[in-house]
N, CA, C and O atoms as CSV, one atom per row, in Angstrom:
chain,resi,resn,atom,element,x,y,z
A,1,UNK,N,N,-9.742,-26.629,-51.390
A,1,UNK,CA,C,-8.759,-25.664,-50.922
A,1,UNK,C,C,-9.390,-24.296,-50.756
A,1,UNK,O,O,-9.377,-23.722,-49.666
A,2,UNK,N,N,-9.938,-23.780,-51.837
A,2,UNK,CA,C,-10.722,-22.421,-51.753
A,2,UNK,C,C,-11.835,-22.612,-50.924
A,2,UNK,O,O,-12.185,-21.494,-50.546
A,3,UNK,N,N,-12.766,-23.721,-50.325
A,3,UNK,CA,C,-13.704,-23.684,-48.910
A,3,UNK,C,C,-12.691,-23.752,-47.962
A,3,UNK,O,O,-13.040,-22.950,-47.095
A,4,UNK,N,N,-11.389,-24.367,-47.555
A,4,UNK,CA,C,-10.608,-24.255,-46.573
A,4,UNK,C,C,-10.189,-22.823,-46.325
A,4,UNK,O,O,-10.515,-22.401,-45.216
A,5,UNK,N,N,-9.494,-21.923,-47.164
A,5,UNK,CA,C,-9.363,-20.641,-47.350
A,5,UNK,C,C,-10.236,-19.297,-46.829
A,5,UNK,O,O,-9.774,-18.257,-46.359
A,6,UNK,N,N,-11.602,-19.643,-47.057
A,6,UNK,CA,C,-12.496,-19.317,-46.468
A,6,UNK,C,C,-12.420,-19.414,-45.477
A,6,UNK,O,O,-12.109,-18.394,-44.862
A,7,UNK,N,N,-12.706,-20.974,-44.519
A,7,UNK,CA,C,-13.268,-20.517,-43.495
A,7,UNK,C,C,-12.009,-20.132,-42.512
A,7,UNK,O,O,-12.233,-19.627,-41.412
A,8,UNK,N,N,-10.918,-20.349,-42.883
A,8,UNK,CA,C,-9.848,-19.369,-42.503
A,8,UNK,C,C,-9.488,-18.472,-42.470
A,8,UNK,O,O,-8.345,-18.190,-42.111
A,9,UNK,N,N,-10.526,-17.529,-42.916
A,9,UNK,CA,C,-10.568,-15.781,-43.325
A,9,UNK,C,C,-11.263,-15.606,-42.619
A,9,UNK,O,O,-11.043,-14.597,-41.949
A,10,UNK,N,N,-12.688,-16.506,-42.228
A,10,UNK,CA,C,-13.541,-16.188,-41.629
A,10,UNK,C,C,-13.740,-16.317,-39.958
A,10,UNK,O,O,-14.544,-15.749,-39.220
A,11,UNK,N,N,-12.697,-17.280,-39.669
A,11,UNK,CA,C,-11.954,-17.810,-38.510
A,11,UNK,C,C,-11.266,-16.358,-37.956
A,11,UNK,O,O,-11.597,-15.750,-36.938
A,12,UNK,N,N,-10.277,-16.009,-38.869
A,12,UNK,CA,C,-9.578,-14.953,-38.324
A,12,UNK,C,C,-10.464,-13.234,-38.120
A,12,UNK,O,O,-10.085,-12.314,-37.395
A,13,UNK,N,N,-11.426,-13.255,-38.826
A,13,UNK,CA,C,-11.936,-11.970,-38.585
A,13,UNK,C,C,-12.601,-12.312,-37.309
A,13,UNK,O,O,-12.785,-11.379,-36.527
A,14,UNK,N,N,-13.066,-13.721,-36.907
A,14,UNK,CA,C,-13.888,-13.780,-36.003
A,14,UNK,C,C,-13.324,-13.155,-34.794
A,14,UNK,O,O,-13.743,-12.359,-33.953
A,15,UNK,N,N,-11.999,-13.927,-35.044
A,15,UNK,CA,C,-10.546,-14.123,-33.651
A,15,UNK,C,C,-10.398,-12.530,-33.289
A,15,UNK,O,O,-10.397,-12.194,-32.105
A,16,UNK,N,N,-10.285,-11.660,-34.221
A,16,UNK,CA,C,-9.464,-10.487,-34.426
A,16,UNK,C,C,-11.216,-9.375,-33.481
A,16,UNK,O,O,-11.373,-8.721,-32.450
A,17,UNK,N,N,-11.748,-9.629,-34.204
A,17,UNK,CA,C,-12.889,-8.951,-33.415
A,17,UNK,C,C,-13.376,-8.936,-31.906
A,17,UNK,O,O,-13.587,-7.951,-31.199
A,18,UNK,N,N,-13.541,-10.717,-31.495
A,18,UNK,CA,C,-13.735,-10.677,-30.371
A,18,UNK,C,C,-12.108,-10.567,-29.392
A,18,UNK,O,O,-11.990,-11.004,-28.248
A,19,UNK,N,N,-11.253,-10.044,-30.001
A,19,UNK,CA,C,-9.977,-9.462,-29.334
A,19,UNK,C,C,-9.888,-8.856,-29.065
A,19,UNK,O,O,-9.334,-8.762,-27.970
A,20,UNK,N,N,-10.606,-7.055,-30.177
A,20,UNK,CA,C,-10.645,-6.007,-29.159
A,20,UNK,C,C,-10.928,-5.008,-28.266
A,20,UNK,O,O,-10.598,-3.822,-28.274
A,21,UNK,N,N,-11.788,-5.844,-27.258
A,21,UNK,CA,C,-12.165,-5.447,-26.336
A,21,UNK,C,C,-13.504,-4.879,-26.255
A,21,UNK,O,O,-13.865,-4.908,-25.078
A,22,UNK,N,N,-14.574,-4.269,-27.174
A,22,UNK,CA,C,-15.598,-4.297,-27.199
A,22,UNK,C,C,-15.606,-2.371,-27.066
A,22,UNK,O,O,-14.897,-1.697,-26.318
A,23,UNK,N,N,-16.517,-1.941,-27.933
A,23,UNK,CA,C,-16.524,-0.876,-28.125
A,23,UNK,C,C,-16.045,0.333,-28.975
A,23,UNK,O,O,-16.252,1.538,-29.114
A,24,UNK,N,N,-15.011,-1.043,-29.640
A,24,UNK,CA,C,-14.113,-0.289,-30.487
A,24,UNK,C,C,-13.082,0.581,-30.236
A,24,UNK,O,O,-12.756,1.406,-31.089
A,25,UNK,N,N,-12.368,0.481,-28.874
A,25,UNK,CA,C,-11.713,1.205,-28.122
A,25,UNK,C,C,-10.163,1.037,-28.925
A,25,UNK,O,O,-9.647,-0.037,-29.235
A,26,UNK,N,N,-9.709,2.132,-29.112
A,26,UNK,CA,C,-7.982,2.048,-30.304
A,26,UNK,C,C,-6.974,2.636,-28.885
A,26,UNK,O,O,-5.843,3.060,-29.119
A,27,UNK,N,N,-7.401,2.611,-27.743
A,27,UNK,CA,C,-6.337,2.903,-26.779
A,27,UNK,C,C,-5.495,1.732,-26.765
A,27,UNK,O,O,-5.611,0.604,-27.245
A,28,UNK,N,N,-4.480,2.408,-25.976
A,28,UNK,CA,C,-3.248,1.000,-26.305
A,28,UNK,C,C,-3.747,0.342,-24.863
A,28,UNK,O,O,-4.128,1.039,-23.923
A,29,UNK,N,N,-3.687,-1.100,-24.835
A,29,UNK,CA,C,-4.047,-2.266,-23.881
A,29,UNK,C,C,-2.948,-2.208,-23.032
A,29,UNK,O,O,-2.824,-3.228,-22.353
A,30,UNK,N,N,-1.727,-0.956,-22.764
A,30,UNK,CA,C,-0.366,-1.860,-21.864
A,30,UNK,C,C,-1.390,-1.325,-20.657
A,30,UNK,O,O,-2.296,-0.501,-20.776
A,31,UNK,N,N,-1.021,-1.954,-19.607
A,31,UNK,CA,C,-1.687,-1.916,-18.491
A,31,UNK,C,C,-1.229,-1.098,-17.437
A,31,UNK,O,O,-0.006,-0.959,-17.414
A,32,UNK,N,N,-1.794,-0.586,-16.663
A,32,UNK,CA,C,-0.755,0.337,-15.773
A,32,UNK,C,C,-1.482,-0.144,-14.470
A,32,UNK,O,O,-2.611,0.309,-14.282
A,33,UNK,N,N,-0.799,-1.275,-13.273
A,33,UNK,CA,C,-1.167,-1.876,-12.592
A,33,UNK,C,C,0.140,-2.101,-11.784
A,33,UNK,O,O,1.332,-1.952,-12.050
A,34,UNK,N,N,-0.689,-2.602,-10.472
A,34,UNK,CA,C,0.182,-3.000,-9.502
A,34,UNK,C,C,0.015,-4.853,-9.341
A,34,UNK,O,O,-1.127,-5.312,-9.369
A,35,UNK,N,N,1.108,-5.725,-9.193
A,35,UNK,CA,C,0.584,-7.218,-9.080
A,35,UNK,C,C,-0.805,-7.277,-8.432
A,35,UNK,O,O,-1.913,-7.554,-8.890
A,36,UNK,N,N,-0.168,-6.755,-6.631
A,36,UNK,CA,C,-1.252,-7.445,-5.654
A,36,UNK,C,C,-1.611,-5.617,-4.968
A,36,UNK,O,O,-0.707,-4.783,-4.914
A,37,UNK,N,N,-2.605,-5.409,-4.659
A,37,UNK,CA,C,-2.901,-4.162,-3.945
A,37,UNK,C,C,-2.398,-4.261,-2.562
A,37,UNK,O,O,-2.414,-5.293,-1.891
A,38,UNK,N,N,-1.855,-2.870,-2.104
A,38,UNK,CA,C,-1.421,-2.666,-0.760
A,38,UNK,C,C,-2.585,-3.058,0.293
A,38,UNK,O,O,-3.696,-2.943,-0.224
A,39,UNK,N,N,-2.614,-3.509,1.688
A,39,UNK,CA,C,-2.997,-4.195,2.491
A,39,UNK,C,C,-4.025,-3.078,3.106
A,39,UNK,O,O,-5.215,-3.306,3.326
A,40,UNK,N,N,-3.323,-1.756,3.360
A,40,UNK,CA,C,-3.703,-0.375,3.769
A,40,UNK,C,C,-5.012,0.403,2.446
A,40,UNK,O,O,-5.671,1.433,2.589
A,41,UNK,N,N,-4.998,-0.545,1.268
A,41,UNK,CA,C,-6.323,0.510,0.715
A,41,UNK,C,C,-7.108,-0.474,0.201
A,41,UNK,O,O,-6.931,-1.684,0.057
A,42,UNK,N,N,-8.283,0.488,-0.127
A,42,UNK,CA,C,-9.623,0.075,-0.179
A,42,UNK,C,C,-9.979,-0.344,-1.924
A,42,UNK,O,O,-10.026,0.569,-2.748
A,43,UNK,N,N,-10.140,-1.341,-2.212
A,43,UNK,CA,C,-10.541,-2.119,-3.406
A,43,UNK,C,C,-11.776,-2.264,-3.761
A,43,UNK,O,O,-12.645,-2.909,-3.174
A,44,UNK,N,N,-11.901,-1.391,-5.167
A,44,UNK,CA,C,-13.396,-1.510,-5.722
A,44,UNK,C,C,-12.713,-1.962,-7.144
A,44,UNK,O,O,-11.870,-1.398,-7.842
A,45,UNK,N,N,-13.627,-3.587,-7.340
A,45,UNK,CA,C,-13.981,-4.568,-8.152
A,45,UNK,C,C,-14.577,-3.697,-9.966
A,45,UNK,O,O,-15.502,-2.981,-10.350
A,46,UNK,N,N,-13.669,-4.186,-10.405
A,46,UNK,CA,C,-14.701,-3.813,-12.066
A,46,UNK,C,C,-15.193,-4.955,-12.582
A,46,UNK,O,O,-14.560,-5.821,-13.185
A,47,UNK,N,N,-16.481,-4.926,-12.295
A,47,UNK,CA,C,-17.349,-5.904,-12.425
A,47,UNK,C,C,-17.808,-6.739,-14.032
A,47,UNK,O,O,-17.950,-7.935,-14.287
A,48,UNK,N,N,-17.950,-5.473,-14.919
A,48,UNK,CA,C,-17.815,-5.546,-16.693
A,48,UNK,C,C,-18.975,-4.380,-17.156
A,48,UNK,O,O,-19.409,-3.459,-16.465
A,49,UNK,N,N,-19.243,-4.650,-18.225
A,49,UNK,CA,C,-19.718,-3.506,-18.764
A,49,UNK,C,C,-21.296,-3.825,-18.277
A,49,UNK,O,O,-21.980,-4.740,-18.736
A,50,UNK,N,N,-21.838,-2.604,-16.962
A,50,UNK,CA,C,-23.171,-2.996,-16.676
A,50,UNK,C,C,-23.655,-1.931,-16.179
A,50,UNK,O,O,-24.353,-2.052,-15.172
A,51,UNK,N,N,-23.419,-0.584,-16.752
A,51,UNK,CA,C,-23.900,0.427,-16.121
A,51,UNK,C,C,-23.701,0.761,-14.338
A,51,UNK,O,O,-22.670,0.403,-13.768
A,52,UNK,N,N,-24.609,1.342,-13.739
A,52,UNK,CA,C,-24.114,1.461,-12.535
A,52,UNK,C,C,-23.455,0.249,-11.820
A,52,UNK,O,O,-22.539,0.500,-11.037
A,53,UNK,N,N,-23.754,-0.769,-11.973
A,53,UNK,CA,C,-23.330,-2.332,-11.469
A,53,UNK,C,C,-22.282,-2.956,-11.884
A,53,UNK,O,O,-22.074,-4.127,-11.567
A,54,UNK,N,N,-21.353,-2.158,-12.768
A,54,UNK,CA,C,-20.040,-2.141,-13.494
A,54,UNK,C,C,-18.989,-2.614,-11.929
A,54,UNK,O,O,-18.117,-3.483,-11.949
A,55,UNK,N,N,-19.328,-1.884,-10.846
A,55,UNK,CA,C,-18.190,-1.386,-10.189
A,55,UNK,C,C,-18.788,-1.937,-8.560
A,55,UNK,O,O,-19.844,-1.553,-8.055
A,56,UNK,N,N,-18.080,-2.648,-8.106
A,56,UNK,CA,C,-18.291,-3.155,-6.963
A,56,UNK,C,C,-17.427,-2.886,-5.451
A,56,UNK,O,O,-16.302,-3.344,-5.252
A,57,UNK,N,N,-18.077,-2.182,-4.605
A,57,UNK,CA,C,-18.944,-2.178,-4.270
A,57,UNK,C,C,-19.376,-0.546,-5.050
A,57,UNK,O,O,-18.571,0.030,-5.781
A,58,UNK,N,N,-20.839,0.051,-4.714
A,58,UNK,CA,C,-21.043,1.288,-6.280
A,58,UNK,C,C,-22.321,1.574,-5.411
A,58,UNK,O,O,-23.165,0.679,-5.455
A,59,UNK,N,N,-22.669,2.885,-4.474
A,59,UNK,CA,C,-20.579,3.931,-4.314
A,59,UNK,C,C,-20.482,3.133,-3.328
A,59,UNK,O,O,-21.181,2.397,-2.631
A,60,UNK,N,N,-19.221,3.543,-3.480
A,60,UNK,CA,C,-18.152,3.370,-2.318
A,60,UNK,C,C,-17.578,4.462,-1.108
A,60,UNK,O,O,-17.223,5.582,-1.476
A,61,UNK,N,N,-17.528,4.211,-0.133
A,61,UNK,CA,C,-16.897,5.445,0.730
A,61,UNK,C,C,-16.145,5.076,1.170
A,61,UNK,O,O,-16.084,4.160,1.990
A,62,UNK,N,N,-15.148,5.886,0.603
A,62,UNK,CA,C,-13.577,5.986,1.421
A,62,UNK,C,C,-13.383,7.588,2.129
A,62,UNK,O,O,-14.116,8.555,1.925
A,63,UNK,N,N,-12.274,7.534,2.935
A,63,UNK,CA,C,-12.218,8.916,3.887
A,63,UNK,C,C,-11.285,8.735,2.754
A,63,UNK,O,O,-10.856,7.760,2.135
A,64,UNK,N,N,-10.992,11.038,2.655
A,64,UNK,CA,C,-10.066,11.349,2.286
A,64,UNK,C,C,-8.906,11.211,2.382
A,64,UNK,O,O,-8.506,11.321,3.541
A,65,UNK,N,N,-7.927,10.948,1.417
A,65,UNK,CA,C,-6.268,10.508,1.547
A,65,UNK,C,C,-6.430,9.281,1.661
A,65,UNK,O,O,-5.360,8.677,1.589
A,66,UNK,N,N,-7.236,8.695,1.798
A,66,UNK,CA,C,-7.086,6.779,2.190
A,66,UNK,C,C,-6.867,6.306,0.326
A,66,UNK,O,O,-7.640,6.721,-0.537
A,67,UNK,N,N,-6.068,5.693,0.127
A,67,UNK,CA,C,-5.972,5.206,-0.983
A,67,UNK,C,C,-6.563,4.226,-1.442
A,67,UNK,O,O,-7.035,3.391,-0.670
A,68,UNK,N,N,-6.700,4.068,-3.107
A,68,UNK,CA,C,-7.875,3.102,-3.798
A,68,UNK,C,C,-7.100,2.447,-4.387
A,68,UNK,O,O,-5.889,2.668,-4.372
A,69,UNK,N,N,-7.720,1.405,-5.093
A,69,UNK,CA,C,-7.357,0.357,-6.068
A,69,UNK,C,C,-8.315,0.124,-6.319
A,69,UNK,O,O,-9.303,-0.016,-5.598
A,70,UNK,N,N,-8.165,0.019,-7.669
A,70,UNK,CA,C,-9.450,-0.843,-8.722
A,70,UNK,C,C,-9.068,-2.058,-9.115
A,70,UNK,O,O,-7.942,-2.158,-9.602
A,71,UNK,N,N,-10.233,-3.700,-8.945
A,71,UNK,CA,C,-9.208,-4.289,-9.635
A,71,UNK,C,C,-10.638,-4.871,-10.471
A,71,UNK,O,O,-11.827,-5.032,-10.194
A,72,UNK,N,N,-9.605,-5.103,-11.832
A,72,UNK,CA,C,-10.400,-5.740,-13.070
A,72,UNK,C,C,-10.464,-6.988,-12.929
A,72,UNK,O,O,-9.475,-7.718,-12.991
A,73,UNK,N,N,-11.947,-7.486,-12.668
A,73,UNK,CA,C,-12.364,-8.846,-12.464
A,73,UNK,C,C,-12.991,-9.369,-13.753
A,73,UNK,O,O,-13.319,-10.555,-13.774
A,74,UNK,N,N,-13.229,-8.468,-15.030
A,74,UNK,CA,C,-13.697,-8.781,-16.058
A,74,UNK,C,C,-12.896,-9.214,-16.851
A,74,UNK,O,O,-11.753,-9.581,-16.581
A,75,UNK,N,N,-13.421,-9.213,-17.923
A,75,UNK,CA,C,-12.107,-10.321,-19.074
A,75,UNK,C,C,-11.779,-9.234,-20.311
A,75,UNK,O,O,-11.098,-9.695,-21.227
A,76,UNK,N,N,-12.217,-7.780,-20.424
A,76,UNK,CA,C,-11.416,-6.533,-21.148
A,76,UNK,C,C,-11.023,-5.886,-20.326
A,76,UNK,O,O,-11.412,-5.912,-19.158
A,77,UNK,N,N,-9.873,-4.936,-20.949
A,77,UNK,CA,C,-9.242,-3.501,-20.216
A,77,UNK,C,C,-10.088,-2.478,-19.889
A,77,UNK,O,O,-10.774,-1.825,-20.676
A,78,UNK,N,N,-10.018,-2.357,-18.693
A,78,UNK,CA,C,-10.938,-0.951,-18.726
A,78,UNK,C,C,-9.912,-0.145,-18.154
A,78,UNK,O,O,-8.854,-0.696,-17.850
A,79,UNK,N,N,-10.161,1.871,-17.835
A,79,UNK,CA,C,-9.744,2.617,-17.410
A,79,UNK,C,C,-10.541,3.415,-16.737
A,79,UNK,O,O,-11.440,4.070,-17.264
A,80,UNK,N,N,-10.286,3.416,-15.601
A,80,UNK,CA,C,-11.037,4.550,-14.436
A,80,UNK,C,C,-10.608,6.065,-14.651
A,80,UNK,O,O,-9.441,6.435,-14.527
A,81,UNK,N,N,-11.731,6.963,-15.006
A,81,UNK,CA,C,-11.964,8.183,-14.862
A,81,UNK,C,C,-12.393,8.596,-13.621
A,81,UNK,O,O,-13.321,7.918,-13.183
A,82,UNK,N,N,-11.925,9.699,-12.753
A,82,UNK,CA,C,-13.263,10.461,-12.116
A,82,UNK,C,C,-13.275,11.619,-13.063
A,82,UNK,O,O,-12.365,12.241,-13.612
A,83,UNK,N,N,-14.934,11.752,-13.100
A,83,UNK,CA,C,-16.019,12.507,-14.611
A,83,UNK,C,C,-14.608,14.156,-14.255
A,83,UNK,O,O,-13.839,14.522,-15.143
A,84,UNK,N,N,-14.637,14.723,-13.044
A,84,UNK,CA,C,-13.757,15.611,-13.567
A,84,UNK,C,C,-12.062,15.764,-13.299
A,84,UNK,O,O,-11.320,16.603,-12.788
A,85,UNK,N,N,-11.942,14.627,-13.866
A,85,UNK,CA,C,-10.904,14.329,-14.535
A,85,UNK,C,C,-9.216,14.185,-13.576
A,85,UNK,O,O,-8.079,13.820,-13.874
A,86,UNK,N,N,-9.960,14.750,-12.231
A,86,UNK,CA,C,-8.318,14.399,-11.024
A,86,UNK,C,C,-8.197,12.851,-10.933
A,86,UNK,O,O,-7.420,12.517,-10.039
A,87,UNK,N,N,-8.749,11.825,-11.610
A,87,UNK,CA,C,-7.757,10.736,-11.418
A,87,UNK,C,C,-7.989,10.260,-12.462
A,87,UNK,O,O,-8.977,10.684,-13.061
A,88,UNK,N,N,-7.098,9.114,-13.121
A,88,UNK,CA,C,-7.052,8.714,-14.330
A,88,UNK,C,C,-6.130,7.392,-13.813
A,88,UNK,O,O,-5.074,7.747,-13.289
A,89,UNK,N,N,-6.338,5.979,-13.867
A,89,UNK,CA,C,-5.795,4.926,-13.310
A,89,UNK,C,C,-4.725,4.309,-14.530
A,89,UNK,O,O,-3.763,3.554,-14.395
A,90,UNK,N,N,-5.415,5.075,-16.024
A,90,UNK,CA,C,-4.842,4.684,-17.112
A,90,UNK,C,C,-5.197,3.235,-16.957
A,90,UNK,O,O,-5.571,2.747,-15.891
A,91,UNK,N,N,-5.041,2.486,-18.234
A,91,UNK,CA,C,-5.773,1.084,-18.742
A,91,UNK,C,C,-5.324,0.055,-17.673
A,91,UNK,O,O,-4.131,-0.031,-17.382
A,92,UNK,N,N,-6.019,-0.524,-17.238
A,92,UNK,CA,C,-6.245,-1.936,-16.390
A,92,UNK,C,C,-6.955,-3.127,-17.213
A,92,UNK,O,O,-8.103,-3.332,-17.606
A,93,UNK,N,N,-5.216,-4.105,-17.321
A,93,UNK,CA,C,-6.010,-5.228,-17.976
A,93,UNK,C,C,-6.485,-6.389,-17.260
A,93,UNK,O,O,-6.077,-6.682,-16.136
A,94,UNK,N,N,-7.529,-7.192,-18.041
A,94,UNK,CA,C,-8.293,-8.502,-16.823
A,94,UNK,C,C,-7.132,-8.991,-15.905
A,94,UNK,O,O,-5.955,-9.278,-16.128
A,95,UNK,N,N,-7.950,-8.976,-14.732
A,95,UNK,CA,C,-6.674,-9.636,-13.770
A,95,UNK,C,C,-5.768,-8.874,-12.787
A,95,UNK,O,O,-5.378,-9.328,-11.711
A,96,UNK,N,N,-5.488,-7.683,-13.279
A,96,UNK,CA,C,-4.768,-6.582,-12.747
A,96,UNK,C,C,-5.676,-5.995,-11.516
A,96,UNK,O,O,-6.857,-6.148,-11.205
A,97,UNK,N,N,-4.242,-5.020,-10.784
A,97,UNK,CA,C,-4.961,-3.874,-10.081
A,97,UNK,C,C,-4.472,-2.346,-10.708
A,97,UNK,O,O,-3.391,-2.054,-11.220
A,98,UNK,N,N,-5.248,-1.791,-10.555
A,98,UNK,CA,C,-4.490,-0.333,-10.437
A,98,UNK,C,C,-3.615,0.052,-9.958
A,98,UNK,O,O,-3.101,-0.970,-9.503
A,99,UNK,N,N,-2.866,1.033,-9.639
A,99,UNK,CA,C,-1.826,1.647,-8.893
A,99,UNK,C,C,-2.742,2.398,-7.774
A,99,UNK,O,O,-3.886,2.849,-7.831
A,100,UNK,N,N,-1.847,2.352,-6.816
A,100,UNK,CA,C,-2.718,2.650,-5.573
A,100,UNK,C,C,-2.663,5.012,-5.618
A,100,UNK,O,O,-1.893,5.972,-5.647
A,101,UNK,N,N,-4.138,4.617,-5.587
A,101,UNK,CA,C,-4.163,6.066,-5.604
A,101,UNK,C,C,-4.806,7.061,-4.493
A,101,UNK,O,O,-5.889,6.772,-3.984
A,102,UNK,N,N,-4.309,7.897,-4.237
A,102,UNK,CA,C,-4.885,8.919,-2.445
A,102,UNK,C,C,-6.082,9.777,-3.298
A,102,UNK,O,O,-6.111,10.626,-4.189
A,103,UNK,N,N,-6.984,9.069,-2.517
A,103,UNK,CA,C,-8.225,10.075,-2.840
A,103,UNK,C,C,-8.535,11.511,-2.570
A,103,UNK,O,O,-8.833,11.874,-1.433
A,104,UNK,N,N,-8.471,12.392,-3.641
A,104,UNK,CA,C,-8.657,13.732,-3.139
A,104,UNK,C,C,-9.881,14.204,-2.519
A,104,UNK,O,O,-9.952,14.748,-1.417
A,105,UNK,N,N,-11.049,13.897,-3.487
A,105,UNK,CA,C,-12.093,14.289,-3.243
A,105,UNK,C,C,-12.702,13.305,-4.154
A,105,UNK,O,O,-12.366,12.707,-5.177
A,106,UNK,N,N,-14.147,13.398,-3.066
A,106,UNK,CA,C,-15.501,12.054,-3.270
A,106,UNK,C,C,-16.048,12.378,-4.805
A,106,UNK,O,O,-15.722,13.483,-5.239
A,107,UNK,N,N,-16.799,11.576,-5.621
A,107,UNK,CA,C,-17.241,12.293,-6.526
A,107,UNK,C,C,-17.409,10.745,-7.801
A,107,UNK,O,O,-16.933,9.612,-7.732
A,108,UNK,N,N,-18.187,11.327,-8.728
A,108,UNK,CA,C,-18.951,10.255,-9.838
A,108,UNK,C,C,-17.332,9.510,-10.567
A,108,UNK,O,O,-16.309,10.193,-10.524
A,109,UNK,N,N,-17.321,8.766,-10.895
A,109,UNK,CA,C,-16.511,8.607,-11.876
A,109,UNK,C,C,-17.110,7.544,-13.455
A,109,UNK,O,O,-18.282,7.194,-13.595
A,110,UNK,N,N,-16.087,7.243,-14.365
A,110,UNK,CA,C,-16.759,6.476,-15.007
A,110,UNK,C,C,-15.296,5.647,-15.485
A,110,UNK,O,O,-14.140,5.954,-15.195
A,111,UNK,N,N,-15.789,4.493,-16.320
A,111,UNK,CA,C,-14.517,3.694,-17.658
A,111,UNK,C,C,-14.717,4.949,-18.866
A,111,UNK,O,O,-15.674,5.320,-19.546
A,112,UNK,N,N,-13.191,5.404,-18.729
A,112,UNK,CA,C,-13.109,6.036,-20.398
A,112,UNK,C,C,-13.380,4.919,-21.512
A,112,UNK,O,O,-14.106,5.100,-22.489
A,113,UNK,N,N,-12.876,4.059,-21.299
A,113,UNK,CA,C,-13.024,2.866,-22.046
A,113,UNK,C,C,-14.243,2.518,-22.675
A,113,UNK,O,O,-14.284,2.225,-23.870
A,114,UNK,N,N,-15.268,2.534,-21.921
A,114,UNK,CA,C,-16.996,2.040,-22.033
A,114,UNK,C,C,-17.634,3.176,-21.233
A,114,UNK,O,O,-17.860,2.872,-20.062
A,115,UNK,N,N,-17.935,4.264,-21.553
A,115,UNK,CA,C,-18.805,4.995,-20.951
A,115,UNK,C,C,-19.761,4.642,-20.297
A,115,UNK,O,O,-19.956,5.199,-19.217
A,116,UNK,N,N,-20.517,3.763,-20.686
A,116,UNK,CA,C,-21.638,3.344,-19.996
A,116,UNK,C,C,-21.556,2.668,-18.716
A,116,UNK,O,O,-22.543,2.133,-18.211
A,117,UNK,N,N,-19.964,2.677,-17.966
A,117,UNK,CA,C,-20.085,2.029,-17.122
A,117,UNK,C,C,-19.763,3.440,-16.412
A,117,UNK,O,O,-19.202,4.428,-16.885
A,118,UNK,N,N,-20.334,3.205,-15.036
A,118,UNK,CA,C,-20.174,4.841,-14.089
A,118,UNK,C,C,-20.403,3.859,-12.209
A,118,UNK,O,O,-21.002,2.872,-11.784
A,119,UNK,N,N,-19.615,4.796,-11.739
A,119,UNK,CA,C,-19.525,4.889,-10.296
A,119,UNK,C,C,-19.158,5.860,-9.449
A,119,UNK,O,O,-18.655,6.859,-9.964
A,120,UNK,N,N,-19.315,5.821,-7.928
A,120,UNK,CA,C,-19.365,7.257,-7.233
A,120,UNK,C,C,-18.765,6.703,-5.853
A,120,UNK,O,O,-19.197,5.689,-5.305
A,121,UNK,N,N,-17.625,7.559,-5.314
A,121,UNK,CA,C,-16.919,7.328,-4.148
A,121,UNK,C,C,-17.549,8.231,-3.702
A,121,UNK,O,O,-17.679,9.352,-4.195
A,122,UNK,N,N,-18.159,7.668,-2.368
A,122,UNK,CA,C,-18.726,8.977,-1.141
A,122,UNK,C,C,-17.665,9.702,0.033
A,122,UNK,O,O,-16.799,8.946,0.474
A,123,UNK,N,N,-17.673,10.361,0.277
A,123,UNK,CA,C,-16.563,10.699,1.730
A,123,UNK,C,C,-16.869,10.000,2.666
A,123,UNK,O,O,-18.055,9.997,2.993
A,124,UNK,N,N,-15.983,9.236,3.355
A,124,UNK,CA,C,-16.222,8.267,4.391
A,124,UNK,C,C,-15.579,9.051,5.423
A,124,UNK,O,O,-14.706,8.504,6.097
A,125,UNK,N,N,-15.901,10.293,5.646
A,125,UNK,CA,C,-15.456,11.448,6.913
A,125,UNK,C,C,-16.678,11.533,7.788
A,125,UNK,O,O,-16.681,12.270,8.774
């Protein structure tokens, strides 16, 4: 009974760890997404945690005002930053898209989520 006990403690820390999400991230997982992305904007892929290669296609050029979607093709939540800070997609979980957003201006962005992942929309003007 006490080896069963065990590896049932040890079962559950396993479960509980590879659950959240990697990085140690304490943001809340609700997702802020659209089902399917509008037909009219341009979709860049979150690829997973891989540095510049996170984000597909990376950069990307869209013309100004043309709207984006990100969609999470990986299996954690991530959240799209641009580095100064005019868009924020808020958490996208696996599977999801973003909410469709009008690009102001071109520029680096990154996952608040995993820093180490980064990408850059060019002006497609």
């Amino acid at each position: 009974m006490r080896r069963f006990l065990a590896v049932a403690g040890l079962a559950a820390m396993v479960l509980g760890i590879s659950a959240c999400g990697g990085y140690g991230s304490s943001s809340p997982m609700t997702p802020n997404h659209t089902p399917t992305p509008p037909t009219d904007a341009i979709t860049i892929d979150i690829t997973g945690v891989n540095g510049a290669q996170s984000f597909f296609p990376n950069p990307s050029t869209v013309p100004l005002g043309k709207r984006v979607v990100w969609h999470n093709v990986d299996t954690v939540t991530h959240r799209v930053m641009f580095d100064d800070g005019e868009l924020d997609t808020g958490n996208i979980a696996p599977g999801a898209f973003s909410a469709p957003m009008g690009l102001v201006a071109p520029g680096p962005y990154h996952c608040s989520i995993h820093p180490p992942m980064v990408g850059r929309i060019n002006d497609g003007q």
